[in-house]
N, C-alpha and C positions, 0 to 999 in steps of 0.2 A: 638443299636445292628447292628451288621453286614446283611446287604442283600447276601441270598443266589446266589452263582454263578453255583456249580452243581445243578446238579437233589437232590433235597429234595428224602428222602425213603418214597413207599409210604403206604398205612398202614399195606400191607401185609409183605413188608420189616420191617417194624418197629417191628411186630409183630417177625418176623423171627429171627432178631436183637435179641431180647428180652428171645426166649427161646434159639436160639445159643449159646449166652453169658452164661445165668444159666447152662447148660451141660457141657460148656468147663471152668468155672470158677471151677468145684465141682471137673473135674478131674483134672486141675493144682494144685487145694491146695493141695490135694491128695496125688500127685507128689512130690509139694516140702515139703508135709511136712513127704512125706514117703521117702524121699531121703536127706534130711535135706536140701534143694534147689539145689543139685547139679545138677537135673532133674527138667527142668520149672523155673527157677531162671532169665531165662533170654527169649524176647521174638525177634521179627525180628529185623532185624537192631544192635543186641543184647542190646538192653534198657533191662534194669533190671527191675527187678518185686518182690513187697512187697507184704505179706500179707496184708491188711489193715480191721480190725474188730472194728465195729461199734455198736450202742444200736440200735436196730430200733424201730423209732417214734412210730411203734402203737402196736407192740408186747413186746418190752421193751429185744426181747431176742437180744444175739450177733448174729452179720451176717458178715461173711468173705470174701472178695471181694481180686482176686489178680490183683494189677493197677501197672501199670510203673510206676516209680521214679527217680524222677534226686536229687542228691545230693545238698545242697547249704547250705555248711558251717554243722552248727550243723541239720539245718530245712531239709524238705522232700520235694520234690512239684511231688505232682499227678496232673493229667486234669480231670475233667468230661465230657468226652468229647460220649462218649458212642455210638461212631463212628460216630459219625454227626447227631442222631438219635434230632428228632426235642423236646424229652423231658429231663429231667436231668436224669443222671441214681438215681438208689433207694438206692446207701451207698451216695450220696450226699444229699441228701433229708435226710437220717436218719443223717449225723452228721450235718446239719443245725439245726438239733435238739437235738444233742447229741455230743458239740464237742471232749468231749474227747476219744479216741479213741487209738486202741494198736497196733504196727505196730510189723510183722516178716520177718526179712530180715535172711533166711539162717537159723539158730539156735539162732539167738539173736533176743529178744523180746523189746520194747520201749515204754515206756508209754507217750503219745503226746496227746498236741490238735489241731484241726483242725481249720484252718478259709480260707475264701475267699480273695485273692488277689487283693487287689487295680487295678486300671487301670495302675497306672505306675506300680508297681509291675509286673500283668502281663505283659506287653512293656516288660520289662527290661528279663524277665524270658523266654516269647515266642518264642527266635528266641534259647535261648539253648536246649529246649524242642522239638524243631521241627530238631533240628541237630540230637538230640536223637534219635528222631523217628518223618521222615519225612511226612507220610500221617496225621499228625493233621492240618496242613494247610487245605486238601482237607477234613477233619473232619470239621470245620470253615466255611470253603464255603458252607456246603451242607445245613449250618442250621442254619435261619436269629435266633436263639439262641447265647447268648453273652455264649461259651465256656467257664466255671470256670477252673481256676488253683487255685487249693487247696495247702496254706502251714501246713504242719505238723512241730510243734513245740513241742521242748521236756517240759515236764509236771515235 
């Protein structure tokens, strides 16, 4: 794993982390799925942003998470990256448990599974993801946590 070089968050941030992201994740789906994505479709840097709905591990119900995505080829790639935050987030935790998963880009819905990215795989994917959207570099530093890159393949 990577040795942290920022400041690690600490647990008041983590915590912060934690319900900022639930508040602003409930209104972007909101957004794009009351605007068919033309609202929230895209986030800084303008990286594009999927729905991504998952089974969760201990409730078995769907849970809607909106993550960046870079295209490649037919497949998807998300990060788990959950801003540097020292834990995984919880739609990575639920598809290590539930790969298959249904992804909404705009109005079109996909049926995919999900898996974890080799080490070359991420190598090879890391430097277009960070072109995308440059602060997951400083996402990596903050958090001696090995960052997943998730492929989403079609089902």
């Amino acid at each position: 794993m990577a040795q942290p070089t920022a400041r690690p968050f600490s647990a008041f941030e983590e915590r912060l982390v934690d319900v900022s992201s639930k508040i602003m994740s409930r209104l972007n789906i909101w957004l794009i799925r009351l605007t068919r994505g033309r609202i929230g479709g895209t986030f800084l840097y303008g990286a594009p942003i999927m729905l991504l709905t998952v089974t969760g591990r201990k409730t078995g119900e769907p849970r809607t998470t909106p993550l960046l995505y870079l295209e490649d080829g037919a497949n998807l790639i998300t990060v788990a990256s959950k801003g540097g935050s020292a834990r995984h987030p919880v739609w990575y935790r639920n598809l290590l448990a539930h790969p298959d998963v249904d992804v909404e880009i705009g109005t079109k819905q996909r049926a995919m599974r999900a898996r974890t990215a080799n080490a070359d795989e991420k190598q090879r994917l890391w430097s277009r993801l960070t072109a995308m959207y440059p602060p997951y570099d400083g996402y990596q530093a903050r958090t001696a946590r090995d960052i997943p890159v998730v492929i989403l393949e079609p089902r």
